[in-house]
N, C-alpha and C positions, 0 to 999 in steps of 0.2 A: 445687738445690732453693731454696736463697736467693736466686739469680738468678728463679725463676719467680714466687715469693713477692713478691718489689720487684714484677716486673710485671705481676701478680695486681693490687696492693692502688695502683697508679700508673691503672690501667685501670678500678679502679672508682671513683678520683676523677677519672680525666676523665670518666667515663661520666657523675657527680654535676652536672659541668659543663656539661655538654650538654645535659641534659637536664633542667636545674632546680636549685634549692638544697633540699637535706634540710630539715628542720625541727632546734631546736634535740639532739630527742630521740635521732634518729637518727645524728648527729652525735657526741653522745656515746656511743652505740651503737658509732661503728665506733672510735671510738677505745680502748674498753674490750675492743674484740675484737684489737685492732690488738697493744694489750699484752698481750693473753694467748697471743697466738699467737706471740711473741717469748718467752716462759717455756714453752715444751713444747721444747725445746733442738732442734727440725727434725724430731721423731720421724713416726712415721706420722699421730698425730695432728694434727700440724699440716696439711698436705695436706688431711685432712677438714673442720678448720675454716674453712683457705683459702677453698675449696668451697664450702661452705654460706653464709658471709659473702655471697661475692657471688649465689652463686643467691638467695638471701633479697633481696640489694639488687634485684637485675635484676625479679626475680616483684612488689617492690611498686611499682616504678616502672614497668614496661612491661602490669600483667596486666590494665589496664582497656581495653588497644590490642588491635588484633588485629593481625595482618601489614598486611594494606593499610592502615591507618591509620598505625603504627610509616612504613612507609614514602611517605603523602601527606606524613606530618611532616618525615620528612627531606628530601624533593624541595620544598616551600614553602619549608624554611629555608636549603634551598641557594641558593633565587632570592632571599628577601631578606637573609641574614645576609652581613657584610663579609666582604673576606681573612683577617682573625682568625678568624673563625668557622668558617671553610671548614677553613681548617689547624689547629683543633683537631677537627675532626672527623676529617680525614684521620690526626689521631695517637691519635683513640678507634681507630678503625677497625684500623689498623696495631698498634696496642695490644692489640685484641680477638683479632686473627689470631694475635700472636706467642704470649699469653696459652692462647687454643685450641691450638694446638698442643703448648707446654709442658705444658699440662693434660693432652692428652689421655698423654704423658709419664710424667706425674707419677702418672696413674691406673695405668697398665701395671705402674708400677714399684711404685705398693702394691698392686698382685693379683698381681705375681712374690713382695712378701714374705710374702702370707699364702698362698699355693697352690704357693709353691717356684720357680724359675727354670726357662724351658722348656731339657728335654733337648732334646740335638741328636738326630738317628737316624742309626744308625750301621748300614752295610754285614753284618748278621749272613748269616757262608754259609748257614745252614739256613731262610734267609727266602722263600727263591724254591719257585717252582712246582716246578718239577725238583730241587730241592735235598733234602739230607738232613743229619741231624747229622752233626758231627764227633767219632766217638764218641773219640778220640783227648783232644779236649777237653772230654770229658764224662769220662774216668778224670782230668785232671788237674786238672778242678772242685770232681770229689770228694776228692779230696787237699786244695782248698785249704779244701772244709767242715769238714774231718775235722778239719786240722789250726789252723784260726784261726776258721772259724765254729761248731761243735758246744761249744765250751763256754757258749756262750747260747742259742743260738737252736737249735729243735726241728726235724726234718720228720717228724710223727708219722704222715704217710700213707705212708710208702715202705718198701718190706720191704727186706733184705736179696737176696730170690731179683730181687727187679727189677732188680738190676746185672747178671744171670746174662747174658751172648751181648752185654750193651750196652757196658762197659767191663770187665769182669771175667770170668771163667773160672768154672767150677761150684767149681773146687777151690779159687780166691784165695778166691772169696765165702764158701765154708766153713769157712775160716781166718779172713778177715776176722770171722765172726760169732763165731765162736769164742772168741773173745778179749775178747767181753762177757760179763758175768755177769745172768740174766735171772732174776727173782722168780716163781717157778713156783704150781701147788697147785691144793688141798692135794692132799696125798699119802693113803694107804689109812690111817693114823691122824690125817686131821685138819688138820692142820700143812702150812703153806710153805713153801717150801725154793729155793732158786738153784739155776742150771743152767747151764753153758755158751751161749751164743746158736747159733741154727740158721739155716737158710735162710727160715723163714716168719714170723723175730722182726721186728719195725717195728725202725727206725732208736732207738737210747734217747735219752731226757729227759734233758736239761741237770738240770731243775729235777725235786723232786718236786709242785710244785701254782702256782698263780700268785703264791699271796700270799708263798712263798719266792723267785720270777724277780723279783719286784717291790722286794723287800728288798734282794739282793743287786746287784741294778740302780740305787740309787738312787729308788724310785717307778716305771721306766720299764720297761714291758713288753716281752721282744725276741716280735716275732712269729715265729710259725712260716714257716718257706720252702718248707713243699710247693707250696704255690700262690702264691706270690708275686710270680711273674711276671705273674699271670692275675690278682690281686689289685690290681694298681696300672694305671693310666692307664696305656700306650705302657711296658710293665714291664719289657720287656728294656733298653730304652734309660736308663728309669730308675733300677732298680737298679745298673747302670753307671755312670752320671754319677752316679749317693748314691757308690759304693763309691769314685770316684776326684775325686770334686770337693773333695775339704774341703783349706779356705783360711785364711787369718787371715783373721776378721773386719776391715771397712773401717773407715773413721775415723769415730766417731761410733756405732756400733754396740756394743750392750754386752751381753755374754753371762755367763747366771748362772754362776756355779762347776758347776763339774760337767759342763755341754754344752761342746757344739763347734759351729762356727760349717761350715755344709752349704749354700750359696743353695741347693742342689736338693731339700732338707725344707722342707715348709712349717712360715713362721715362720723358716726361717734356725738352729735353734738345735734341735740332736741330742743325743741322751744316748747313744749308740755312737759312741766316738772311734775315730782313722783306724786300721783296722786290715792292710790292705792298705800294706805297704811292702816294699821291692824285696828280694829275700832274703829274705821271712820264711819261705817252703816251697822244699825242694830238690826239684824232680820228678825221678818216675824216670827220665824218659825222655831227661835234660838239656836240656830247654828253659829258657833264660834266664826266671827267675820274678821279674819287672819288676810293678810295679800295674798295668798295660794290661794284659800277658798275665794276670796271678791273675785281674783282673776281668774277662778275656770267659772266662775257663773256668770259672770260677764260674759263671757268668750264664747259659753252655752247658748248664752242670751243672741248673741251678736250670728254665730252661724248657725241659729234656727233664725232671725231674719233675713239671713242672705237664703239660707233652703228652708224655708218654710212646709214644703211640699217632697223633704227627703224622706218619711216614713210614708206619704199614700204612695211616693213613686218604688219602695223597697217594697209595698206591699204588692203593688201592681205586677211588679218584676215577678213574682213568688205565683199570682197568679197567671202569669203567661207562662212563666217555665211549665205549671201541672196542668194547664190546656192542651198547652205543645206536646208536651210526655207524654197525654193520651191519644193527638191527633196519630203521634207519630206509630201508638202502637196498634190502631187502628190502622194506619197505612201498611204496618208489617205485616197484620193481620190480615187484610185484604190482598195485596200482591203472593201471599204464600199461598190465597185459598184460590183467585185467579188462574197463576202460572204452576201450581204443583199440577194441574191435569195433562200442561203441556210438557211438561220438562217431563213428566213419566212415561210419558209414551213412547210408544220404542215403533220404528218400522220396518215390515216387514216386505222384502223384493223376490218376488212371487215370477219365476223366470219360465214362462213359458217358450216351448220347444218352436 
């Protein structure tokens, strides 16, 4: 960034050169800009003032030219200005390329810190046409919600009977419900009362209302994950790369107390610290519970409850295509048996005297 910055503010005083002397006002203009851009310590701010400095210079020295003027100017001063002149143009020019490209750099790199770092996309088996979940890694998702994501975050749309034929058994899931306490009522006097959990109870609440998720988070909301997946940009890839990218922040980067430093949140800077680390869930099934594996069974987990219904809707698809295929070759087959009597026949004009 300090290398683009030298050649930022080197490129608009040769450009100053080239093309005339400022006045005294301007002058001091850039040098009062020159120092304040050296006190924002390289932040993102600096970049935008970079920016603007020189668009502001270029828009009052070029905006009374149009393109063909800008360039009769430059082809007259090539015929008359000397070899000095030549070679300082050759080093605006060389100047303005290198300048442009580190720009265009340097913008990339403030819209990855305000929009978050692009995810890669990653190989998901249940992405393809013929593909289906793994329901294998959809029971061991729900283990890693159960066990390290449900004391913050909700998924207020998902029943208990949903796991029934998907990872679970009629009788686990009745056990599994069992084992919560559900705020029932009123009863024939009135009164609320608890109950054991059933099969048609939702998934429970971390929190009872926001403004307690809020408190106990530090200010910071956990969202719900029923739709999460379906909720974010490219969400499988995303929640992946959130659940397994947190890094120490880089040199120069300063994160308030309490966040963690994410390049894949926008802004760089998360108030859910890294909670995926290797061992923290023993699965049943003894698969090594490494951050890769917790995070694609999660993430398994998470968009089979956002789609729940993508493998009857791939199967549906599969049978409308071989209904249609046959309607259609029934309709070829009809129109050819129809119209081959018409289209063969030939007439004949029979010219009486």
């Amino acid at each position: 960034m300090l290398f683009s910055l030298i050649l930022s503010v080197l490129f608009l005083w040769i450009c100053e050169a080239a093309a005339g002397s400022f006045d005294h006002h301007h002058r001091h203009l850039s040098v009062i800009n020159l120092h304040s851009l050296f006190q924002l310590n390289f932040s993102g701010k600096l970049t935008e003032m970079a920016g603007g400095l020189i668009h502001q210079v270029l828009r009052r020295k070029f905006q009374s030219q149009s393109a063909v003027q800008a360039l009769s100017w430059f082809s007259s001063r090539k015929v008359n200005d000397d070899a000095g002149s030549a070679g300082m143009r050759t080093v605006a020019l060389l100047g303005a390329g290198v300048s442009g490209l580190l720009g265009f750099a340097t913008v990339a790199s403030a819209d990855e810190a305000e929009h978050g770092l692009g995810v890669p996309n990653y190989p998901w088996p249940h992405a393809g046409i013929l593909s289906s979940y793994d329901h294998a890694s959809i029971r061991r998702g729900h283990q890693v919600y159960q066990q390290v994501c449900a004391s913050c975050h909700s998924m207020s749309l998902i029943s208990y009977r949903d796991l029934v034929g998907v990872a679970y058994t009629e009788e686990e899931t009745k056990a599994m419900a069992a084992e919560i306490e559900v705020v029932d009522g009123p009863n024939d006097e009135g009164e609320m009362f608890t109950r054991p959990g059933k099969l048609s109870d939702r998934f429970p609440q971390p929190y009872a209302n926001e403004q307690a998720a809020r408190f106990a988070n530090g200010g910071a909301y956990p969202p719900d994950l029923s739709l999460i997946t379906k909720a974010r940009h490219n969400g499988q890839n995303y929640v992946f790369a959130l659940l397994t990218g947190y890094r120490d922040p880089p040199a120069g980067v300063m994160i308030r107390e309490g966040l963690h430093y994410n390049p894949y949140f926008p802004g760089g800077a998360i108030a859910m610290p890294k909670m995926l680390i290797d061992g923290a869930v023993e699965y049943e099934d003894g698969t090594p519970a490494t951050e890769a594996q917790m995070g694609k069974d999660v993430v398994t987990f998470l968009s089979w409850a956002a789609e729940p219904e993508m493998e009857e809707r791939k199967l549906m698809g599969f049978k409308w295509i071989f209904v249609l295929s046959l309607a259609l070759l029934q309709a070829a087959y009809y129109r050819r048996l129809r119209w081959s009597v018409l289209k063969s026949r030939r007439l004949v004009l029979d010219v009486v005297n």
